[in-house]
C-alpha positions in Angstrom: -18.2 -0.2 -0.1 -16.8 -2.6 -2.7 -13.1 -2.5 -3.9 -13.9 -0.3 -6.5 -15.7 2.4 -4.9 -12.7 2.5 -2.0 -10.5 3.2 -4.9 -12.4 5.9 -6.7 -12.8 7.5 -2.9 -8.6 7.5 -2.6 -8.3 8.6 -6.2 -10.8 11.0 -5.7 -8.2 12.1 -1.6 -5.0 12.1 -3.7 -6.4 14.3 -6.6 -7.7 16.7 -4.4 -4.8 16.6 -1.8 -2.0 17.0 -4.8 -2.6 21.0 -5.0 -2.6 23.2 -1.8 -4.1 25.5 -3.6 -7.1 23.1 -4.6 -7.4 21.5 -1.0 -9.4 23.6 0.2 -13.2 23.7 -2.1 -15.8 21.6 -3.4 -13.4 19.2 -4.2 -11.7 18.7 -1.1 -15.1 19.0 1.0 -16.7 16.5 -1.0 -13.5 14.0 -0.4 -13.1 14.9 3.2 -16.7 14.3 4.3 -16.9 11.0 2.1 -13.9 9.6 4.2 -15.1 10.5 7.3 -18.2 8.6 6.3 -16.2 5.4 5.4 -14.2 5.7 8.2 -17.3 6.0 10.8 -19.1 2.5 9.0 -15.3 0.7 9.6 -15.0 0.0 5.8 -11.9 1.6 5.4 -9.2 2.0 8.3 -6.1 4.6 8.7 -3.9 1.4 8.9 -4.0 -2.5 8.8 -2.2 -5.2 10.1 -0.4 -7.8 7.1 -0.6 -11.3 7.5 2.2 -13.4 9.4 4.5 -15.5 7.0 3.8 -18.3 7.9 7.5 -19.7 8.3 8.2 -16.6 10.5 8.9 -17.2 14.0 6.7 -16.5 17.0 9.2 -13.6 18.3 8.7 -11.9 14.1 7.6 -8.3 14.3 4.1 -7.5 13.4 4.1 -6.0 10.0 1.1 -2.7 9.5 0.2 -1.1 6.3 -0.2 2.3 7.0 -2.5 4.2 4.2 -1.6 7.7 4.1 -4.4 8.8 1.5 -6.7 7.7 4.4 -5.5 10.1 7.0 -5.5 13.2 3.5 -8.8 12.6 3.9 -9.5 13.9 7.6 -7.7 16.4 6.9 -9.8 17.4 4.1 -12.5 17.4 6.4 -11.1 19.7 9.0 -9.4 22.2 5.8 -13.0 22.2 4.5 -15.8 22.2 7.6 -17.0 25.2 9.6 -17.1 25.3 13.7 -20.5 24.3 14.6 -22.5 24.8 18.1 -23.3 21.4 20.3 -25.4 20.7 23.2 -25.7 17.6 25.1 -27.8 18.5 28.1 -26.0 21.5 30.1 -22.9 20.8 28.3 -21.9 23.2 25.0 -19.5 22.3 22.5 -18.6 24.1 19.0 -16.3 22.0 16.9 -15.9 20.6 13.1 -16.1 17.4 13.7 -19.8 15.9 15.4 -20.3 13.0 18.2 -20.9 9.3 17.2 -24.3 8.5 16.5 -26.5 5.3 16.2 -24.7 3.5 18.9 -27.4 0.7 19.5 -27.2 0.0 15.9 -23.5 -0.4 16.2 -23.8 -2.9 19.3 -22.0 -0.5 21.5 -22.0 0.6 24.9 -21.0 4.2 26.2 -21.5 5.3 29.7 -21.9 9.0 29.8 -19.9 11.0 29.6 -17.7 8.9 27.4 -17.4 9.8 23.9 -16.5 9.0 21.0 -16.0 11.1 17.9 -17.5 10.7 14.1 -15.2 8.9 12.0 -13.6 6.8 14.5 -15.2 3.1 14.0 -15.7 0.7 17.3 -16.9 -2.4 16.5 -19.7 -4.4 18.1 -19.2 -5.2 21.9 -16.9 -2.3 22.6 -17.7 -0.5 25.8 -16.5 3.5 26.2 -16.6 4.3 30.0 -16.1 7.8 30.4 -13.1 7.8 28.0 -12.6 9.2 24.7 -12.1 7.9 21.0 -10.9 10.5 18.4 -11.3 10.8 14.4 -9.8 8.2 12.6 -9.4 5.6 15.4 -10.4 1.8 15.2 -11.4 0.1 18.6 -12.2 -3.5 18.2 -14.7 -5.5 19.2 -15.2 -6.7 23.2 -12.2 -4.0 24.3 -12.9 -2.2 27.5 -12.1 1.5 27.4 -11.5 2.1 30.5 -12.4 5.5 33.1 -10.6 8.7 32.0 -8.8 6.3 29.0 -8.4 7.9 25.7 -7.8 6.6 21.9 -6.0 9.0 19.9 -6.4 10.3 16.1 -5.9 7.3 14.1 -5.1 4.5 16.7 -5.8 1.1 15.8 -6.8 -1.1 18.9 -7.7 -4.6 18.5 -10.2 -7.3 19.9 -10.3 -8.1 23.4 -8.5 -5.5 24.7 -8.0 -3.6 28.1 -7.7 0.2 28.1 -7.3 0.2 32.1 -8.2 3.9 33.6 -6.5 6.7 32.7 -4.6 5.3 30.3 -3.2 7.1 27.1 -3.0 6.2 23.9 -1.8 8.7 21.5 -2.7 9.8 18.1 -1.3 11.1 15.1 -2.3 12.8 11.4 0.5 14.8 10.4 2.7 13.7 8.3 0.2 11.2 6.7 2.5 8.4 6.2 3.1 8.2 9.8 2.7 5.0 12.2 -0.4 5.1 14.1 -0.1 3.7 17.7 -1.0 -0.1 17.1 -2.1 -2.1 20.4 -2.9 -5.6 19.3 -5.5 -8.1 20.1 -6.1 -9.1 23.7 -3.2 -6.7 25.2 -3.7 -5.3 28.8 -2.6 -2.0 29.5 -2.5 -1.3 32.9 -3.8 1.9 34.5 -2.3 5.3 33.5 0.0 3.6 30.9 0.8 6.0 28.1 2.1 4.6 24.3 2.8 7.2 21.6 4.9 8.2 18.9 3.6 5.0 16.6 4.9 3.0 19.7 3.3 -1.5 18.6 2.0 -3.2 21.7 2.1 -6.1 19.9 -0.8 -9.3 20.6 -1.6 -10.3 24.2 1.3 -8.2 26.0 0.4 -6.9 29.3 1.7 -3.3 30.3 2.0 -2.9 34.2 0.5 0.9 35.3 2.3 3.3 34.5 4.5 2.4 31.6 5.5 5.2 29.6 6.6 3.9 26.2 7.4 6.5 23.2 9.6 5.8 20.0 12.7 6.3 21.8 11.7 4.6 24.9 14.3 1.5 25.8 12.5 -1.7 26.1 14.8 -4.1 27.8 14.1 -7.3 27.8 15.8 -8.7 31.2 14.8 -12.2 31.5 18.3 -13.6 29.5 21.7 -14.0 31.0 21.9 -9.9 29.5 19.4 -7.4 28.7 18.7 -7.2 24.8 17.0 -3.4 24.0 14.7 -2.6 21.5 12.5 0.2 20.5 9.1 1.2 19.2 7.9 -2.3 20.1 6.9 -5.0 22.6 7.0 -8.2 21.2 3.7 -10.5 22.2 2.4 -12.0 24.9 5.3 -9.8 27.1 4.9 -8.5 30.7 6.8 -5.4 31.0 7.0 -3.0 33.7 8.1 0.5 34.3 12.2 0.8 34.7 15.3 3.2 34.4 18.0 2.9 32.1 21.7 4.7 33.3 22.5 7.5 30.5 25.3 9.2 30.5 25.4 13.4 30.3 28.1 15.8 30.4 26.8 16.4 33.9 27.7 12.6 34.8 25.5 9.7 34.7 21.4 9.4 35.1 18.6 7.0 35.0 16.8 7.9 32.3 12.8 5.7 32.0 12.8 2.8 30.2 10.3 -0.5 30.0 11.2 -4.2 31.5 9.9 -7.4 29.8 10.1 -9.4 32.7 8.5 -12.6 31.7 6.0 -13.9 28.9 2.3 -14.3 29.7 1.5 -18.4 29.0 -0.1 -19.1 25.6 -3.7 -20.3 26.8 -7.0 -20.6 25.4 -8.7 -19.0 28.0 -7.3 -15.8 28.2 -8.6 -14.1 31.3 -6.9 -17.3 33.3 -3.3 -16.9 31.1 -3.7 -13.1 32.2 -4.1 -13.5 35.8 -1.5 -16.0 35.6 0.8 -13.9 34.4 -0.1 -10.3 37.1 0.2 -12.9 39.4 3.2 -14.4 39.0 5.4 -11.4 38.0 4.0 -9.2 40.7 2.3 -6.9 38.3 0.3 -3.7 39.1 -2.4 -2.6 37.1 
């Protein structure tokens, strides 16, 4: 699609999306099953990242554009649809929304009984074990998708990650100008790690299993003199663990989860080497 035809499509989301009472009809159909179809070819995406300044420095926060007309659309798609029957061998289904299709075009591989949902885009070299990828979602290209590991609604994962097993990645539509969960190229999550609530795993972090981070999740960072705390985001390249955080109640005081950046994984060109490295050295499970 060129530029001008992804702005007659949003034009085309907002006009529709403006009245409730107009939502739901030829208008919003038509706009809700052309989004879908942009959004299952990759050329348009829930939310992107915006380029680094280039005088920023390597600890900056990663900066997404999130476009809410994008996510009107889907839902569009589900005001306007009907249910529908499936089968896949002995397996029914009945939903609004159908399965992926023309995988080999793509350059994909998914190992039954993984699926992945129309209008969710994985680029070429993606592989979906049994796992799941839902509407509106972006997997890049060469990221594993682990056993049991899910993408949510809308959540943009990036090249040359690691979904390990069971991991949980949520997903959001409602409100529309809400943050996506955002896990950033070559990030390892370890197995059932869960990040919500528009949580950024920002580029080449590694989660340890079971690391549960959420928007109001404490991230301490605890390799200074004193722990500095943050939320909603782990800066790159970290190695962060599972913790507890004391929090006090009427009741007296309690530890509460929260995630440990314990170290920094090495900048390295050869990434599989820096990531070892760095499970190794901090005494990391995955």
């Amino acid at each position: 699609m060129s530029p001008s035809s992804i702005d007659d499509l949003r034009k085309s989301v907002v006009a529709a999306w403006a009245e409730p009472a107009t939502r739901k009809g030829p208008a919003g159909l038509e706009a809700g099953r052309a989004t879908l179809e942009a959004l299952n070819r990759g050329v348009i995406r829930v939310a992107e990242p915006l380029p680094r300044d280039a005088e920023a420095s390597d600890d900056a926060p990663s900066r997404w554009e999130v476009h809410a007309w994008v996510k009107q659309g889907i839902l569009l798609y589900f005001q306007n649809e009907e249910m529908e029957d499936s089968k896949a061998g002995p397996m029914h289904f009945r939903d609004k929304v159908p399965i992926k299709g023309d995988l080999a075009q793509a350059g994909v591989r998914v190992v039954p009984p993984g699926v992945a949902r129309y209008g969710s885009f994985l680029e070429p070299g993606v592989i979906l074990m049994p796992g799941y990828v839902n509407v509106g979602a972006r997997v890049g290209s060469g990221t594993m998708v682990d056993t049991w590991a899910t993408v949510g609604s809308c959540a943009q994962v990036g090249k040359g990650v690691h979904l390990s097993g069971g991991v949980g990645i949520g997903g959001v539509l409602e409100p529309p100008q809400a943050q996506p969960v955002v896990v950033e190229d070559h990030a390892f999550l370890g197995s059932r790690s869960i990040v919500v609530e528009g949580v950024i795993v920002e580029e080449g972090a590694v989660l340890g299993a079971n690391v549960v981070l959420t928007a109001s999740t404490s991230i301490v960072d605890v390799t200074g003199a004193s722990p500095v705390v943050t939320k909603g985001r782990v800066p790159r390249r970290s190695v962060v663990i599972p913790g507890t955080w004391p929090k006090e109640f009427p009741a007296g005081t309690f530890q509460v989860p929260c995630a440990l950046i314990i170290g920094r994984r090495k900048p390295s060109t050869d990434l599989k080497t820096s990531l070892e490295d760095a499970l190794r050295e901090h005494d990391v499970s995955v």
